[in-house]
Backbone as CSV, one residue per row, in Angstrom:
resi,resn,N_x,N_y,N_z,CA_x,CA_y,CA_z,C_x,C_y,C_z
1,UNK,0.840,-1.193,0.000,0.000,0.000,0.000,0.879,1.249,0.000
2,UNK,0.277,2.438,-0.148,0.915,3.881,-0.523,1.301,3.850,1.106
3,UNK,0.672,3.907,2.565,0.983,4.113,3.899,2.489,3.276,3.923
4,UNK,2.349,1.910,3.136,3.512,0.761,3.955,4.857,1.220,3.239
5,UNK,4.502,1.820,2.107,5.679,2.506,1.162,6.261,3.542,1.512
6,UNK,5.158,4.783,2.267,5.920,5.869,2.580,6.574,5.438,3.955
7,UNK,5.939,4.803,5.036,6.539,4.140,6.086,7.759,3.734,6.036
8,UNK,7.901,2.704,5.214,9.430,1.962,4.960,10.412,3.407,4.487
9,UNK,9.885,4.737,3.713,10.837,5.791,3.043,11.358,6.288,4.213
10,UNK,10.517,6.341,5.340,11.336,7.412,6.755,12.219,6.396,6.978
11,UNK,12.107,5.295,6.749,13.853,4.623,7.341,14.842,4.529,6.407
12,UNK,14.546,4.926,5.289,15.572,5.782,4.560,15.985,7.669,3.902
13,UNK,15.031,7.566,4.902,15.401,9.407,4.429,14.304,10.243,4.731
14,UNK,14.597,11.772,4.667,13.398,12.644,4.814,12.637,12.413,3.456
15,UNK,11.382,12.778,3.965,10.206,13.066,3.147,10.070,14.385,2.539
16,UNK,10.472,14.758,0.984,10.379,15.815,0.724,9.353,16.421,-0.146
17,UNK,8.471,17.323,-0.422,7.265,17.910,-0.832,7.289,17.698,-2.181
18,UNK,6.595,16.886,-2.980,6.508,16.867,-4.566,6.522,18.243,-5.508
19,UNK,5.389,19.161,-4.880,4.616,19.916,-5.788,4.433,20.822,-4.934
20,UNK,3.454,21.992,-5.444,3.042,22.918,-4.774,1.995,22.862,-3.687
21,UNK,1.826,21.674,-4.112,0.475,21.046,-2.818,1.439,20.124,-2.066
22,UNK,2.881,20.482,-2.145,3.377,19.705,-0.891,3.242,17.903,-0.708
23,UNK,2.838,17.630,-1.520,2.433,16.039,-1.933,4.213,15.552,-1.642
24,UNK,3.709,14.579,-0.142,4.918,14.035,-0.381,5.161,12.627,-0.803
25,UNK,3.922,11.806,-1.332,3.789,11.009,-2.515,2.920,11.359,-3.426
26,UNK,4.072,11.520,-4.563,3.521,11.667,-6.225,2.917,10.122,-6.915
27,UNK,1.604,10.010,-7.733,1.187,9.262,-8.075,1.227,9.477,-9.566
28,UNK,1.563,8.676,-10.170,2.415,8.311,-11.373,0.824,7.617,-12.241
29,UNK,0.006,8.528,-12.679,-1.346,7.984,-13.339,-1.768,8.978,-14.138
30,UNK,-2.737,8.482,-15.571,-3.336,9.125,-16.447,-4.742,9.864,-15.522
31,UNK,-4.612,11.568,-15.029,-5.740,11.985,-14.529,-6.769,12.434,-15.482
32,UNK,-6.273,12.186,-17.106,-7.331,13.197,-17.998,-6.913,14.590,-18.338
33,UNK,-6.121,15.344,-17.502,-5.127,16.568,-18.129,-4.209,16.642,-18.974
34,UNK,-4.247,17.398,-19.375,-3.814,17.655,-20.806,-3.367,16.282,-21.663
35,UNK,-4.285,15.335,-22.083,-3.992,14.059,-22.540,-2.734,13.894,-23.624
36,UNK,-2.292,15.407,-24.513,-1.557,15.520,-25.175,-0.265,15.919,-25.406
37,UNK,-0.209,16.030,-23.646,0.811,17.172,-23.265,1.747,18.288,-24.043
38,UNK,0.738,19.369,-23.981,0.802,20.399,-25.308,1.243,21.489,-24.017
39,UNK,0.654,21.370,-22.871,1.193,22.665,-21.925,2.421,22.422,-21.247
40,UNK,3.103,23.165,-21.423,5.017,22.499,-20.641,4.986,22.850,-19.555
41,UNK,3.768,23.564,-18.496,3.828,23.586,-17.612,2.911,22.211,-16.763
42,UNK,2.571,21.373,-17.569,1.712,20.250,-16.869,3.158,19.262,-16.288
43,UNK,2.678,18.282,-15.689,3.358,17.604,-14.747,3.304,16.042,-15.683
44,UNK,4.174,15.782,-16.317,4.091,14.475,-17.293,3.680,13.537,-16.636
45,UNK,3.577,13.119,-15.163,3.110,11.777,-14.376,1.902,12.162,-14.086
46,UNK,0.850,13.396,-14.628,0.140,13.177,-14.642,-0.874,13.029,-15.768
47,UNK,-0.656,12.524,-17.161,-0.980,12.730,-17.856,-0.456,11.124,-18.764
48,UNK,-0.998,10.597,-20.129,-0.832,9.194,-20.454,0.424,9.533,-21.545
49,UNK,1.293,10.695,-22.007,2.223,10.398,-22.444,3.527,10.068,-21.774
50,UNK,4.335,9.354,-22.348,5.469,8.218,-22.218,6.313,9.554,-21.546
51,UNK,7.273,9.308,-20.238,7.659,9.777,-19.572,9.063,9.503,-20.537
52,UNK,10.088,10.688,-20.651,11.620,10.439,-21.102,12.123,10.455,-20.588
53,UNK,13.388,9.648,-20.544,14.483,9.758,-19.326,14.651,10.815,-18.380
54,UNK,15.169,10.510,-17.183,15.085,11.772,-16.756,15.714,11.696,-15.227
55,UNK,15.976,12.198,-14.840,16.692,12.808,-13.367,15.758,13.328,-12.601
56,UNK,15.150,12.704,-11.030,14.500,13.246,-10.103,15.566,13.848,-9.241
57,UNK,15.142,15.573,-9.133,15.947,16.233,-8.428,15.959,15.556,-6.359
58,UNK,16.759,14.571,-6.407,16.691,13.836,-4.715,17.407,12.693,-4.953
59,UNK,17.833,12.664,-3.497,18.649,10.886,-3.781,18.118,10.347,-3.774
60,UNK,16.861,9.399,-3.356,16.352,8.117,-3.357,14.409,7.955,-4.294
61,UNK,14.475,7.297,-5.031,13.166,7.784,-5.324,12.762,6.010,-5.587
62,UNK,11.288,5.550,-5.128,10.715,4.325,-5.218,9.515,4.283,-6.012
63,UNK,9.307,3.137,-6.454,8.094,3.055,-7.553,6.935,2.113,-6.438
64,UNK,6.024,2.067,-6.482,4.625,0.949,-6.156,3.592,1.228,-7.474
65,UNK,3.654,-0.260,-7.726,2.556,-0.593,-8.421,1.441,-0.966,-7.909
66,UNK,0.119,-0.182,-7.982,-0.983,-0.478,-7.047,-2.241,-1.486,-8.198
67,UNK,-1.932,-1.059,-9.635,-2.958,-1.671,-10.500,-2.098,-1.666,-11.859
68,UNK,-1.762,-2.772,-12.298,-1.129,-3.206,-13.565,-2.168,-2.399,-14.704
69,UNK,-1.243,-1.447,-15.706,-2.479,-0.916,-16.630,-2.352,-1.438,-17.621
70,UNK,-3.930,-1.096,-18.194,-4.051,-2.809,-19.764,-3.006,-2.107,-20.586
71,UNK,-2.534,-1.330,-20.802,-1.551,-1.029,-21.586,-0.319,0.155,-21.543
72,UNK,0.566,-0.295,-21.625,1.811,0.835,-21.275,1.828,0.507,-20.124
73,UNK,2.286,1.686,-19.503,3.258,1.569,-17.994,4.776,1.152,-17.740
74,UNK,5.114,0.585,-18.911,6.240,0.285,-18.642,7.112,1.275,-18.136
75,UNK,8.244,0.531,-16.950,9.268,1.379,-15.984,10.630,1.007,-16.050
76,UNK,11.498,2.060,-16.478,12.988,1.669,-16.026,13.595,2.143,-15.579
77,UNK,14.898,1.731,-15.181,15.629,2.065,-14.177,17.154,2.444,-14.558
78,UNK,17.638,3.602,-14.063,19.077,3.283,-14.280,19.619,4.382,-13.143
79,UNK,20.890,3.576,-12.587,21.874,4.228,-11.375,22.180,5.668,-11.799
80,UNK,22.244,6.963,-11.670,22.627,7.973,-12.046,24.259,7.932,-11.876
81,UNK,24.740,7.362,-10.899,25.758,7.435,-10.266,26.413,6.319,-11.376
82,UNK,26.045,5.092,-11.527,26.945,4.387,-12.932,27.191,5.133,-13.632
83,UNK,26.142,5.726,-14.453,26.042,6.071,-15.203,26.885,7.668,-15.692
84,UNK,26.981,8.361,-14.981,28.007,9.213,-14.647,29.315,9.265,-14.809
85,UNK,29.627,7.917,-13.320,30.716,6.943,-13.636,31.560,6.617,-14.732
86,UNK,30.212,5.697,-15.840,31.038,5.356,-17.147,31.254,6.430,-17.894
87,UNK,30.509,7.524,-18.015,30.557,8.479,-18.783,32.087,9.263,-18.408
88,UNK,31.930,9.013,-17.300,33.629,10.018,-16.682,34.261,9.236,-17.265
89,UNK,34.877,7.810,-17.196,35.741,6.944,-17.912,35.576,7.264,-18.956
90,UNK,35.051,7.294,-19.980,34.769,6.936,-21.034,34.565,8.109,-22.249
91,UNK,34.373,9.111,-21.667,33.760,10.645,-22.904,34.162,11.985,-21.369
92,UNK,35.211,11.794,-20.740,35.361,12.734,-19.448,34.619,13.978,-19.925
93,UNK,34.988,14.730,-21.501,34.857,16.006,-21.258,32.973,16.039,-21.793
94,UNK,32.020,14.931,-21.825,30.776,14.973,-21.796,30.318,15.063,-20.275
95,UNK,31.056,14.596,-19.056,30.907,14.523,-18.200,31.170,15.886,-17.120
96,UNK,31.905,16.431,-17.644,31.939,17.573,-16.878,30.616,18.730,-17.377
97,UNK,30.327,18.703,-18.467,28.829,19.072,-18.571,27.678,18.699,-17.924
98,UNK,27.841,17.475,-16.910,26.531,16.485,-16.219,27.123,17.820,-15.242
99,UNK,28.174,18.004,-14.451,28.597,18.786,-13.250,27.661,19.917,-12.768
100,UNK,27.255,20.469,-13.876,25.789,21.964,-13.572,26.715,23.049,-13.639
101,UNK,26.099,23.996,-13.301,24.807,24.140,-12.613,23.583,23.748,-13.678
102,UNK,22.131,23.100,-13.060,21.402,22.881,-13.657,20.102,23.916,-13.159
103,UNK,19.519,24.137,-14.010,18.395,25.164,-14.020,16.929,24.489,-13.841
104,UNK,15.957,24.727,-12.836,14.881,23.564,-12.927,13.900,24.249,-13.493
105,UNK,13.145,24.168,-14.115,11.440,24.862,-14.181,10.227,24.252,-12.972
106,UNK,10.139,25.301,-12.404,8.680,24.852,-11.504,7.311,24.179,-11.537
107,UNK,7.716,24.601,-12.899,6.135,23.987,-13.764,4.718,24.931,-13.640
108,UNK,5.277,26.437,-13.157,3.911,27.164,-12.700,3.709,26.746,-11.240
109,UNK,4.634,25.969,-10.620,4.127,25.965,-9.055,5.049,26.504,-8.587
110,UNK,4.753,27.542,-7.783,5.775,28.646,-7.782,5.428,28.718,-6.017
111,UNK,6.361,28.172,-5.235,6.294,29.031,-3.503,6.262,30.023,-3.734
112,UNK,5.592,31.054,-2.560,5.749,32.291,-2.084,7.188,32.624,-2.106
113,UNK,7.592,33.604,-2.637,9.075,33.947,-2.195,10.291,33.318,-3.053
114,UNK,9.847,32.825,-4.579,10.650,31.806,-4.795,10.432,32.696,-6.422
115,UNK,11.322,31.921,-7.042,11.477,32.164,-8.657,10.725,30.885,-9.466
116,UNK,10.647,31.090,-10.910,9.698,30.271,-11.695,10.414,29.296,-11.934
117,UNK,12.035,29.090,-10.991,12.831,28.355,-11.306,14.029,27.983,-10.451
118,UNK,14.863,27.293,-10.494,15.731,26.578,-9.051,17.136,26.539,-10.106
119,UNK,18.114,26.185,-8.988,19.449,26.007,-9.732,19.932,24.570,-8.879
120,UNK,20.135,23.978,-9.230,20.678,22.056,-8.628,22.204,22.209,-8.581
């Protein structure tokens, strides 16, 4: 269940706020918004197009599957930290470009007191 999942997360780490509603579990489902994702400020996990690779700004992030969907869903995985890794071995001066600073977009959820955007 979503309780036994976030439970088991406090014994590995703080709980940090998804969104602007502070959601500190994000649910990864087609809600019917923007089905086409045409607005770049929508939130791609919430919506049925195919998520692209990508980097969650945090160290630890977990998946639960609560209902197998009749189609798609597929999930993968890869170490940031391998992956980095080989890239340093292997193409160094592509790798010092992973280094940042990286620039985030908020997505339109903007704290009080904050910019439309973050630096990592």
């Amino acid at each position: 269940s979503v309780a036994g999942l976030y439970g088991m997360s406090l014994h590995w780490g703080r709980a940090m706020p998804q969104n602007k509603k502070a959601h500190l579990v994000g649910h990864v489902k087609d809600t019917g918004v923007d089905p086409d994702h045409k607005d770049p400020t929508t939130r791609i996990y919430l919506t049925r197009v195919a998520q692209p690779w990508h980097v969650d700004s945090c160290d630890m992030v977990g998946l639960l599957c609560l209902k197998t969907a009749a189609e798609g869903g597929m999930s993968s995985w890869c170490s940031s930290h391998a992956a980095y890794n080989t890239l340093a071995a292997t193409r160094p001066h592509l790798a010092q470009a992973l280094r940042g600073p990286w620039h985030l977009d908020r997505k339109n959820e903007i704290p009080a007191g904050k910019l439309p955007h973050y630096c990592l």
